[in-house]
N, C-alpha and C positions, 0 to 999 in steps of 0.2 A: 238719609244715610250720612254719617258721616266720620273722615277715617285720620289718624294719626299718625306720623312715621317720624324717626330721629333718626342725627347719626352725629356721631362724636368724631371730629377730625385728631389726625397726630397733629403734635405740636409744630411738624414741618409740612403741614398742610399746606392746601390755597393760603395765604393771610391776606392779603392786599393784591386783588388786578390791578395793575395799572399798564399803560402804553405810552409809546415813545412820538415823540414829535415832529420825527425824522421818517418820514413815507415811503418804504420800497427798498431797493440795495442795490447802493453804487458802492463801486471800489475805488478812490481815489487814484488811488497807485498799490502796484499790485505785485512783490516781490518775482523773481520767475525761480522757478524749482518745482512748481505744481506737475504733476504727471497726469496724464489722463491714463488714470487705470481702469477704465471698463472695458469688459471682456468684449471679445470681437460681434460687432451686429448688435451690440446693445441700444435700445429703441428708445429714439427721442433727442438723441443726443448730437450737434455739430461741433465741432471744431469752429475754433475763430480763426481768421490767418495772423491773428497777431503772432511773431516769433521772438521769444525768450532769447537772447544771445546764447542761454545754454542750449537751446533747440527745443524746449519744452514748450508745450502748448496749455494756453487756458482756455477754458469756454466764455464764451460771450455770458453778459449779464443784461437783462433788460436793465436798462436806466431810467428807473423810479426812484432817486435817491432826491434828497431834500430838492438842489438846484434847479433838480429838472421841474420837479411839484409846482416851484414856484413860479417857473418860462411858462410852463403849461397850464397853469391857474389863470397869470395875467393874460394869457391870448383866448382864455374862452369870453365867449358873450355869455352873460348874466339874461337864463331866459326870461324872459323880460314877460311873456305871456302870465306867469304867477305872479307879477305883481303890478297889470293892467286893474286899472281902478273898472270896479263892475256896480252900477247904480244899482240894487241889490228891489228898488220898490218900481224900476223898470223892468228889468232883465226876468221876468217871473219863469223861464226855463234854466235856471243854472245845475238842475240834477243829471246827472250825464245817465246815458241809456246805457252805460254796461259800472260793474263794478269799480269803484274808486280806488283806482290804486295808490301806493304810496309815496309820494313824491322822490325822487332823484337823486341825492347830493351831489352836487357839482363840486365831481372832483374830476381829475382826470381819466380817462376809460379806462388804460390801463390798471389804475387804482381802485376803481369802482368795481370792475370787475371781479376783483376779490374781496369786495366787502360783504358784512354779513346779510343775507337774506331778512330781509323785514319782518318776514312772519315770526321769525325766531326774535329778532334783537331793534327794536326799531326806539326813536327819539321825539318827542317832539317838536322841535326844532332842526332843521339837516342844515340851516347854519348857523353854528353857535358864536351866541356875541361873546366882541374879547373882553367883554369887563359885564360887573353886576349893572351897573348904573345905565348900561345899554341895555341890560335885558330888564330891568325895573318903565326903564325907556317904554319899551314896545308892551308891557303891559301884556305878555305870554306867560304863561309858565314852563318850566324847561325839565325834563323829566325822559326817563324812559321806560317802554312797555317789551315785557318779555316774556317768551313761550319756549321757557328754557331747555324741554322735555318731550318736546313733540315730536310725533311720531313722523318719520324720516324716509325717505326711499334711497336716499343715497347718506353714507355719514363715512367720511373717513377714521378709521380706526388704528392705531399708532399703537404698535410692543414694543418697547425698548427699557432697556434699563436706566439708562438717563431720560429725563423729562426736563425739558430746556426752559430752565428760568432764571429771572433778573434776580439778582444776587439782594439787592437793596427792595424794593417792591413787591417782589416774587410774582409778575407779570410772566404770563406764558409766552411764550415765543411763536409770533404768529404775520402775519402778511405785511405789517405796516412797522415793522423794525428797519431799520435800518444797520446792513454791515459796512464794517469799515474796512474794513478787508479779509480775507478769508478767516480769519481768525478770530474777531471782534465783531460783535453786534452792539447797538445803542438801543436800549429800553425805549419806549415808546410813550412809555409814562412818568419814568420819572427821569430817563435819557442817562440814567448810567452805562458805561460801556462796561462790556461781559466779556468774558471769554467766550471761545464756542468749542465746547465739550471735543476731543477727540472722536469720538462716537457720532457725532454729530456732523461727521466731516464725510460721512459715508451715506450716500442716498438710495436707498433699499427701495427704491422706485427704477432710476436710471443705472442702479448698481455702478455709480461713479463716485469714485472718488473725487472727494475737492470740489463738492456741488453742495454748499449747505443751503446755498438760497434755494434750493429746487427740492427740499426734502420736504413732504405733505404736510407738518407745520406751521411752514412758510409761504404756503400755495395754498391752504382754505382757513378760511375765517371761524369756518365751525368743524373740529374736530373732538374728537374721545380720543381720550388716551386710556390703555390698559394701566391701572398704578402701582408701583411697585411696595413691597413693601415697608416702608417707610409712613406712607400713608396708611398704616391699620394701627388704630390700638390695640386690636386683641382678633382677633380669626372673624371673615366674616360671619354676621348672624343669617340662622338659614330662615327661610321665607314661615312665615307663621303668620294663619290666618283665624281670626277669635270671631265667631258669629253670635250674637246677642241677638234674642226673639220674643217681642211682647206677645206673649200669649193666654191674655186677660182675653175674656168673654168679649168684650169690643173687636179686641183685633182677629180672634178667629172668625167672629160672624163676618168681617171683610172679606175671608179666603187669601186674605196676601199669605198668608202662608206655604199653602199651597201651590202658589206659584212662587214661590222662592225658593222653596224646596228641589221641586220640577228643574228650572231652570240651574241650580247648585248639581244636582246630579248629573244633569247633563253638561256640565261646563265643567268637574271635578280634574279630569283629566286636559282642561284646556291652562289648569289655574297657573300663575307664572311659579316655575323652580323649578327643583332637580327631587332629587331621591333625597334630600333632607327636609323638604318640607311638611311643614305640619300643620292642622287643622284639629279644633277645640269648637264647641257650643256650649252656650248658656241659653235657659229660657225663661221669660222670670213674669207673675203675675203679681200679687202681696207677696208670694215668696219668691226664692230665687233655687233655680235647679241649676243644678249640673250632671252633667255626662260621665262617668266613668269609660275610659276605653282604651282603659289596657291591655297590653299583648295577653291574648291566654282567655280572652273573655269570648263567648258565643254571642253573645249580643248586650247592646250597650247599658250600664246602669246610672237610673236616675238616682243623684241625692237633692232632696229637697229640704234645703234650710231657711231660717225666717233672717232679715234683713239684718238683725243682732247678731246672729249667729256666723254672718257672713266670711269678717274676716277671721275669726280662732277657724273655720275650716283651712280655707285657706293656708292658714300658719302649718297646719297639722299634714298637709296633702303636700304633697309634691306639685309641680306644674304637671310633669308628665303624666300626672292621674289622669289630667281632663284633656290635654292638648298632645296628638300622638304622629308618629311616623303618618303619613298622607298614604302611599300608596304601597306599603305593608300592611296596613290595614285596612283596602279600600273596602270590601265587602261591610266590616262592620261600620263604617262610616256611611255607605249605600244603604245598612237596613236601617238606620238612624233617620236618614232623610225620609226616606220612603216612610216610615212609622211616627214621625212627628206632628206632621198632620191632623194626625188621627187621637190622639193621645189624648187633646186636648178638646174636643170637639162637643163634651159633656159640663166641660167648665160653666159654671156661674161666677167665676171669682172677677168683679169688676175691677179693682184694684191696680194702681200699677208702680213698683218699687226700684222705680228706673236707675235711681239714684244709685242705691244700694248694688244692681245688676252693672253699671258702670265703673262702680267701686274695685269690685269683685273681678269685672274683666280685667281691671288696669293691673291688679295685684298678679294675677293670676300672668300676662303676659309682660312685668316688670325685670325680668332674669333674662330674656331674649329681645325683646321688643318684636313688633311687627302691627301689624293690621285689624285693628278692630273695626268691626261692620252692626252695626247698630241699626236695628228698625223697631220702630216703635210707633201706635196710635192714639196714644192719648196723654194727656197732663199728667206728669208720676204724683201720686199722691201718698204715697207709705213710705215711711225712712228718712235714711236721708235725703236732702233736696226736695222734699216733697213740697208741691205748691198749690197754691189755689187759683179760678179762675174769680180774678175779681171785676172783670168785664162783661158784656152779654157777648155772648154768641159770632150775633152778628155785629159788633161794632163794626164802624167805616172809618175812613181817614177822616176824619171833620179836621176841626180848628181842634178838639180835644185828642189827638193824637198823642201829643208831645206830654198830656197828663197821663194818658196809660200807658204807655211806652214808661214814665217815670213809676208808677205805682207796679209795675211788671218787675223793673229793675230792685226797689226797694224789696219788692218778696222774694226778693231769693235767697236761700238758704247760706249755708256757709260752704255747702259743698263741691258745687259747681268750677266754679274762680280757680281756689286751690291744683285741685284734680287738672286742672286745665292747665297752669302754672309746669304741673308737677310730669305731666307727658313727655312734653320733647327729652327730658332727662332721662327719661326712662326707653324712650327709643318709639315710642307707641304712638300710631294715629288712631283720629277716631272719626269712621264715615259714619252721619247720620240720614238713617229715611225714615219717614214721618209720613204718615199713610193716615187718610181719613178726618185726621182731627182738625177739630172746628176753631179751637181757636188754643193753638199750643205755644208756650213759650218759646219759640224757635228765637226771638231776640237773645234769650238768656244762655238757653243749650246750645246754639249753634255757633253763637260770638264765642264763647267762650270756649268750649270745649273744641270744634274744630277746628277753629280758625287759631288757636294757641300749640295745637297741635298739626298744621297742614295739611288737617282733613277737608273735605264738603259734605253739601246738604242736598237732597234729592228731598223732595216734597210733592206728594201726590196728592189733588186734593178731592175728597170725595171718593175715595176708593171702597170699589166693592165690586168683587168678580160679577155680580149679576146685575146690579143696577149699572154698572157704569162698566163696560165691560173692552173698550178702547183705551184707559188706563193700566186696563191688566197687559195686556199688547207692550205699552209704552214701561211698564216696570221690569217686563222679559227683557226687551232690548236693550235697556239700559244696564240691565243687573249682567248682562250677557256681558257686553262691552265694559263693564266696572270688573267684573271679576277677569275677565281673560285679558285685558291691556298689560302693555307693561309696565311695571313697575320698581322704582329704587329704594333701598332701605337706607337706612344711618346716611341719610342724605345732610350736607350742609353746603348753602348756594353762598358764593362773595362777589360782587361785584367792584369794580377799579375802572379807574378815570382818571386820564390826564391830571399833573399835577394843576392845579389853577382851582379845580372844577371839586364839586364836594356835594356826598349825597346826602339830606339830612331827615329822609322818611319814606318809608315802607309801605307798600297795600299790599295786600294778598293774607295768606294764610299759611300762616306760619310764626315761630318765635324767636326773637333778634337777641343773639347771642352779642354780640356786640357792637360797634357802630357799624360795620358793614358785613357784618356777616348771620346771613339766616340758618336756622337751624329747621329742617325740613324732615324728621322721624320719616315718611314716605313720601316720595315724590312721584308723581305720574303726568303722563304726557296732554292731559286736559286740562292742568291748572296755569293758568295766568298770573304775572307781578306786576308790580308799578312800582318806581320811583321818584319823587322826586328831586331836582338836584338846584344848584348855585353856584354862581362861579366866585370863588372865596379869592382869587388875591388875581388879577391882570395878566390874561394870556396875548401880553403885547407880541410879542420874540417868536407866538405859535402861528404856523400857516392852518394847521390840522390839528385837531386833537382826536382822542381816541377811548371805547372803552370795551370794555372787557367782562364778562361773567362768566365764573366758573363751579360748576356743581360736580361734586366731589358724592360719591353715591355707592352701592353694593349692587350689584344687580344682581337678578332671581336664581342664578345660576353661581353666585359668594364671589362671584369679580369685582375686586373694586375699580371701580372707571371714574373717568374725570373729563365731564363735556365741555367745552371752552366754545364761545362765542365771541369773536370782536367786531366793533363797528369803528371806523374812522370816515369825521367829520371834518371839514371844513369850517375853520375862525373868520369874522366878519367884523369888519370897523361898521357900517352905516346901518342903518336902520331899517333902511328900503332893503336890504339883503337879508335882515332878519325875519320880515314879513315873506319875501319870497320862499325864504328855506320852510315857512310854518307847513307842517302834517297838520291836518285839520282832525283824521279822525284820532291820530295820536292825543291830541289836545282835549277833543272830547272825552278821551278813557280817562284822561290821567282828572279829569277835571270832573269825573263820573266817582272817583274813586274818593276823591278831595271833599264832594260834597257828602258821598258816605257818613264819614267819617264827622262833618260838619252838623250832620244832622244828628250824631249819634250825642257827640258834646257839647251841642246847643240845641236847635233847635229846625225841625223842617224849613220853617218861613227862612232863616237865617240861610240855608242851603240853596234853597231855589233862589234867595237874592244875590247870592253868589257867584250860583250859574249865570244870570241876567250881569251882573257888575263886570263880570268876566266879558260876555259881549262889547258891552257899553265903554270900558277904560280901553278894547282894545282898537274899536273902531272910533273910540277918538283920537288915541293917541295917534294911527295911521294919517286920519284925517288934518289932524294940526301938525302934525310932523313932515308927513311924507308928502302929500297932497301940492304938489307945487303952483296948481290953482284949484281953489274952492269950489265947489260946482255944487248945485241942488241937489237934495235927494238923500239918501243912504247910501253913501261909499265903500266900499269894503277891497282891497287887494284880493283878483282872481285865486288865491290861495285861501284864501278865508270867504270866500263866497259864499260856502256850507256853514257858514257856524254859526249863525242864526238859527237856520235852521237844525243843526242838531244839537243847538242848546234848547231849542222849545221842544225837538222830540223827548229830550232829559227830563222837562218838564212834566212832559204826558205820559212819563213810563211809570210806571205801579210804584217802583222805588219814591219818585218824590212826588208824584203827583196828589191834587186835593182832591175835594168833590165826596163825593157819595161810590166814587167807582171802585175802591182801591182799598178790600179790605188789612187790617194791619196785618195778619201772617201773610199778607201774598206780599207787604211793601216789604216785611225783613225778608221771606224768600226772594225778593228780587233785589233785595241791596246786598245779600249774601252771594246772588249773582254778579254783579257788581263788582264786587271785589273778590272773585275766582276766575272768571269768563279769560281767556288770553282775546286781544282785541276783535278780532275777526270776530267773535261771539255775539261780544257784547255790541258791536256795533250794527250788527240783523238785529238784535234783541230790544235796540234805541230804536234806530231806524229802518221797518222792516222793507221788504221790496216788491215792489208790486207788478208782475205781469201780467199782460190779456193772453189768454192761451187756446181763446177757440180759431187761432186763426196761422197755428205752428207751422214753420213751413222747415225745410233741410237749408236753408240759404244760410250762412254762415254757422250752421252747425259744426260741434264737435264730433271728432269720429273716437271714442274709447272704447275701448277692447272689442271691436267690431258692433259698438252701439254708435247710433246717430244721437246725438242731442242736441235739440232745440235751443236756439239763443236767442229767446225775446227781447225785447229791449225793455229796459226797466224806468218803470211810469209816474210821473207824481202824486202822489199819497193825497189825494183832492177825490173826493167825487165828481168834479168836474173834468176827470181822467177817465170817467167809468159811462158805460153804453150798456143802454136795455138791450142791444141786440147782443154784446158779448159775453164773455165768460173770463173770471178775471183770478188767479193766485195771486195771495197774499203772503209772503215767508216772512215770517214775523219770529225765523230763531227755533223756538221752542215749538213753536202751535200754526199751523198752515191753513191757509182759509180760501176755500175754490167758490166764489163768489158765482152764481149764475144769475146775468138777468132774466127778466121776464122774458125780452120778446127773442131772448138766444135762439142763433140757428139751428132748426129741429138736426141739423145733420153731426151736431155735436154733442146734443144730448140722447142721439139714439148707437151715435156710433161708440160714443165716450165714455160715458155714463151707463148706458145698458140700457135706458128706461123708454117707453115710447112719445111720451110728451114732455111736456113742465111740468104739470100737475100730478105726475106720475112721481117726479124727482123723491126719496125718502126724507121724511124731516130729519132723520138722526142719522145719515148716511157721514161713512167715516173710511170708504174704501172705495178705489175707483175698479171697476173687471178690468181685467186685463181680455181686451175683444182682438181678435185681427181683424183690425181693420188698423188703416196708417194711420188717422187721426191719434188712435186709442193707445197706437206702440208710440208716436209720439209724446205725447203728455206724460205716459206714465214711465218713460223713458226721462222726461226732463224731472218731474218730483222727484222718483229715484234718487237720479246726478244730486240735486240738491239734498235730499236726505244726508247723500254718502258723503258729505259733505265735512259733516259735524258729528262730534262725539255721543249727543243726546239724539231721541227721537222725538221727532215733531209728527204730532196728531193733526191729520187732515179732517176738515170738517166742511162739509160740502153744503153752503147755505144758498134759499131762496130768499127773494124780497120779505116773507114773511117767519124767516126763522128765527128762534129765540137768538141765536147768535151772533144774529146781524148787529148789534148794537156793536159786542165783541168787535166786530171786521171793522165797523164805523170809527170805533174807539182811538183805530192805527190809525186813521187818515189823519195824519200828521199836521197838514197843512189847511185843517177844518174846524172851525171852531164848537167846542164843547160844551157842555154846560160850566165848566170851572176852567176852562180855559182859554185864550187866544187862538185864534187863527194865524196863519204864519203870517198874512197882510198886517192884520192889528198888530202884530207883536214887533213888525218892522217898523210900524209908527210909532210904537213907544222906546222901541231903539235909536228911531232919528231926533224925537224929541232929548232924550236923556242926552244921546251926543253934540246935539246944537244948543245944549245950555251953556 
């Protein structure tokens, strides 16, 4: 699947985040005349005993302002634990038994305390060198990862008619300004001082007057604002959803239809909007149909035109022909669904005119914009874009990769690129699902058209309701959660950075309107960015710098909203501090993203020596630089202790790895993952987690919503971690593997499982019963938690020593050597070697 969304800012939109240099608000000196006007018993609020000669009272200001930042920087201790030298070919336990979190910035608590949450807004480095030449030094990259859209349980929400911004920058006003006195604030980014709005002087929280530092702008790092209008060029667009359905004799013998259908009915009334939404279908074999379903009609009418004929319909029809009111007309949209199925079910026409079906959505939803949902199964061969497979079947990733991947690109038509170009303009995403097919240009379709448009790609492989019937399972859930999330239209994301610092490239999906601003047709709460950045001119004069993203959006209901996230870091002279501040898995994404990209404009080999050159320059540098004495062995700062190791799991993921394993659509579906995943994803997906589970107890469990959950501790990815007597989970992200040994406890396999022995266990088992018994609420109490985890569903698959998917479960032991790959030991030797040259 994969889906498109725009949105076009006013000219006095977001243009440039940036932040000021100046952390928190002091008031030097402080006129007196301020009244305390809140109403009597107003909550939260003390008097200072400071007294005004006129008798007038101020409130107290926490003292975060510059001075303090820097008494309080100098008296912390630099924890020293992140940059303990760890001999990395001794130390062989460095994975920790619970989740890696993300490192700290040492700032001051009071500072930290308001910074942005990780999950949303995180850096590769938490301390940023003050010059390039320091960070060319350390041999990092410096970059940030963001999950700009994600789904929230708490989100501050702001209606006001003034929206408070820096006059020169247009930086939002947010925890790490600095005011100069009640009246003035200093930008953060580019440190111009501001007025502070009359409006602005009123805090609709404490209902006090003369409190601007305390109004919920200024107290969270991640809020919405309602936008006024100012920020619309023209009324919001109402939510419009286009569904396109290959329905060639290939893909109905799959039955995906069926269950799309199914699931679209039952989810119609869940879909995100209001009473202006609307919903349109296309279905298209050699030819392409459409729906009529206009008010006034008893049931819906097919026009069937050939691929030439596509656009003069088009020209001739109105939109509202085929694309109509949602829930005015829910009945004729229900007999539609219900009758689709079936319609086609007589078909021989092999055929498939994707090109032209693509053509025809975009035209069709060019006057509104919104949501295209595309599935399709096989190669389009009629029309335009039509292409040929000039590979077999089954090719693998050999050393001849890089030739087919080139002879894929040379066959492409003219129409793909354009189309893809021509989306965001028009406001349109396009989600692609790809069901069954053996070997589809998903490099061509999917780079281009979703990824130019901030769609994604769902990829199912081998689909077919009877032969493969845990797929079907896994397209409900997902199609569930795809259709009912939320989602934003005429979306455009900017992000802003301290003056010094400068961003000069983009991962994700989406099309770059300008140097810093993305243009996102839809945006939703699943999709992942990456940046990389540089520090363009000596942030000597800076203690902290600071950065900002702001996505400017419609939501389902025609609000225009504006989500701001800021993060404020800490500047660093030495070297040993730059190592300290390193995020290890931040470095991995952004460096996951880099070789994407690497491999797409050169070459695989070129990528994976990337990843490795990235290890190797940075633990030398550490070693000849920071190391104040030399010692044997492979050195790494306790902050980098993992990057070894999750540069060789980068190696072993389908995206780059070699071998015979990895055939090419599963390496562009997972480098499409790649650069979608927000990190948390991507990084189960690199390096999955492995617990023993026959042996769950309540001790350090979690209690949610009156459930226990089991907190195993998490195992190294070796076989030398795993027992014939236990029972072991593998979460590996997308795909979940319950490993049982042989000689496992019969009390686990009769209580857990259902079965009476081993030999009992099913080969194709894909479900655990749910028994009372404790073992059984336990276990399926902890997969659960994990499932609910993540946006996708992951298929459990429950192997013996002798099942075919044992290799599969083998393949993640990260730290085992393969047939095309190192072992984490060998690959530490040719790390120590490359560094001791």
């Amino acid at each position: 699947m994969s889906f498109l969304l725009l949105a076009t800012p006013h000219p006095s939109a977001p243009a440039n985040l940036k932040m000021n240099r100046n952390v928190g608000y002091s008031y030097p000196a402080l006129p007196p005349g301020y009244q305390n006007t809140s109403p009597p018993g107003a909550p939260g609020v003390q008097a200072s005993a400071l007294q005004y000669p006129d008798g007038s009272k101020h409130f107290h200001q926490p003292p975060l302002g510059t001075n303090h930042l820097n008494a309080s920087m100098g008296s912390l201790s630099l924890q020293q634990e992140g940059l303990r030298p760890v001999n990395l070919l001794q130390e062989r336990n460095i994975l920790p038994t619970t989740l890696l979190q993300a490192p700290v910035p040492n700032l001051h608590e009071d500072i930290q305390k308001l910074n942005c949450n990780p999950e949303l807004f995180r850096c590769t480095l938490t301390n940023i060198p003050q010059t390039q030449a320091l960070l060319n030094k350390a041999k990092l990259p410096l970059g940030l990862l963001l999950h700009p859209f994600k789904d929230l349980s708490q989100l501050p929400v702001v209606t006001s008619s003034t929206i408070v911004r820096c006059r020169s920058c247009r930086t939002y006003i947010n925890p790490f300004v600095s005011f100069l006195d009640q009246r003035r604030w200093k930008c953060n980014l580019c440190y111009r001082v501001n007025d502070v709005p009359e409006e602005f002087m009123y805090n609709p929280v404490t209902r006090v007057y003369g409190e601007p530092h305390k109004r919920p702008e200024v107290q969270n790092a991640t809020i919405e604002f309602m936008a006024p209008s100012e920020y619309m060029l023209r009324p919001p667009q109402p939510p419009v959803y286009l569904f396109v359905f290959d329905v060639s004799h290939n893909a109905i013998e799959t039955g995906y239809l069926n269950t799309v259908c199914k699931t679209l009915l039952d989810n119609l009334d869940l879909l995100p909007g209001n009473t202006r939404t609307k919903i349109g279908f296309i279905t298209f074999d050699s030819t392409i149909h459409f729906y009529s379903l206009q008010e006034g009609l008893s049931q819906p009418q097919m026009l069937i035109v050939s691929d030439i004929e596509v656009i003069n319909l088009i020209k001739k029809k109105t939109p509202e022909t085929f694309v109509l009111i949602l829930f005015s007309n829910l009945q004729l949209i229900q007999d539609l669904l219900k009758s689709l199925p079936q319609m086609f079910t007589k078909s021989l026409e092999t055929q498939s005119a994707l090109g032209p079906a693509l053509q025809a959505a975009f035209k069709l939803m060019s006057p509104t914009g919104g949501r295209i949902s595309v599935f399709q199964t096989q190669l389009p061969s009629v029309g335009m874009g039509a292409l040929k497979s000039r590979e077999e079947p089954n090719q693998r990733a050999t050393a001849k990769v890089r030739k087919a991947e080139k002879v894929k690109r040379t066959g492409s038509p003219v129409l793909y690129i354009p189309m893809a170009l021509e989306l965001p303009v028009f406001k349109d995403v396009t989600e692609l699902v790809s069901l069954k097919i053996r070997f589809i240009y998903l490099l061509l379709i999917s780079c281009c058209i979703s990824r130019y448009s901030a769609g994604s790609v769902y990829y199912y492989q081998s689909y077919h309701h009877k032969h493969n019937p845990v797929q079907v399972e896994k397209l409900q859930k997902e199609l569930k959660r795809y259709l009912t999330r939320k989602i934003g239209f005429e979306a455009v994301m900017r992000i802003r950075c301290t003056k010094g610092l400068s961003i000069h490239t983009f991962h994700g999906n989406f099309f770059v309107r300008s140097t810093d601003l993305l243009s996102l047709p839809n945006v939703n709460p699943d999709a992942g960015y990456a940046v990389q950045m540089s520090v363009e001119e000596s942030l000597t004069d800076m203690q902290v710098v600071s950065f900002q993203s702001a996505l400017l959006y419609t939501s389902s209901k025609g609000e225009r909203r504006i989500r701001v996230h800021t993060m404020c870091l800490p500047v660093v002279t030495a070297l040993s501090d730059v190592y300290l501040g390193a995020d290890v898995q931040a470095i991995t994404g952004l460096l996951a993203n880099m070789a994407v990209d690497r491999s797409v404009s050169a070459t695989l080999s070129d990528a994976r020596d990337a990843l490795v050159n990235a290890v190797i320059d940075s633990l030398s540098a550490y070693r000849s630089s920071v190391l104040s004495i030399q010692q044997p062995g492979l050195m790494a700062p306790s902050s980098l202790r993992l990057f070894p190791l999750y540069v060789l799991a980068l190696l072993k993921q389908k995206a780059f790895q070699t071998g015979m394993n990895a055939r090419l659509d599963e390496r562009i579906f997972s480098m499409c993952q790649v650069k979608n995943q927000p990190l948390v994803y991507l990084m189960l997906m690199t390096h999955p987690s492995l617990y023993r589970v026959d042996n769950l107890t309540d001790e350090g469990a979690l209690n949610i919503n009156d459930r226990t959950i089991p907190q195993p501790p998490i195992l190294q990815l070796s076989v030398e971690k795993l027992s014939r007597e236990g029972a072991y989970l593998m979460d590996a992200g997308s795909v979940m593997f319950l490993w049982i040994g042989k000689s496992c406890g019969q009390s686990f396999i009769s209580q857990v499982l259902g079965v009476p022995n081993y030999g009992s266990i099913p080969q194709n088992m894909t479900h655990l019963p749910e028994l009372e018994t404790a073992e059984s609420i336990r276990t399926v109490a902890f997969i659960s938690w994990l499932r609910e985890q993540r946006p996708f569903f992951p298929i459990l698959y429950v192997i013996k020593d002798d099942s075919p998917l044992k290799s599969s479960f083998l393949q993640n032991m990260i730290e085992d050597r393969t047939e095309s790959a190192l072992s984490y030991y060998e690959f530490l030797l040719h790390i120590q070697q490359q560094v001791n040259k």
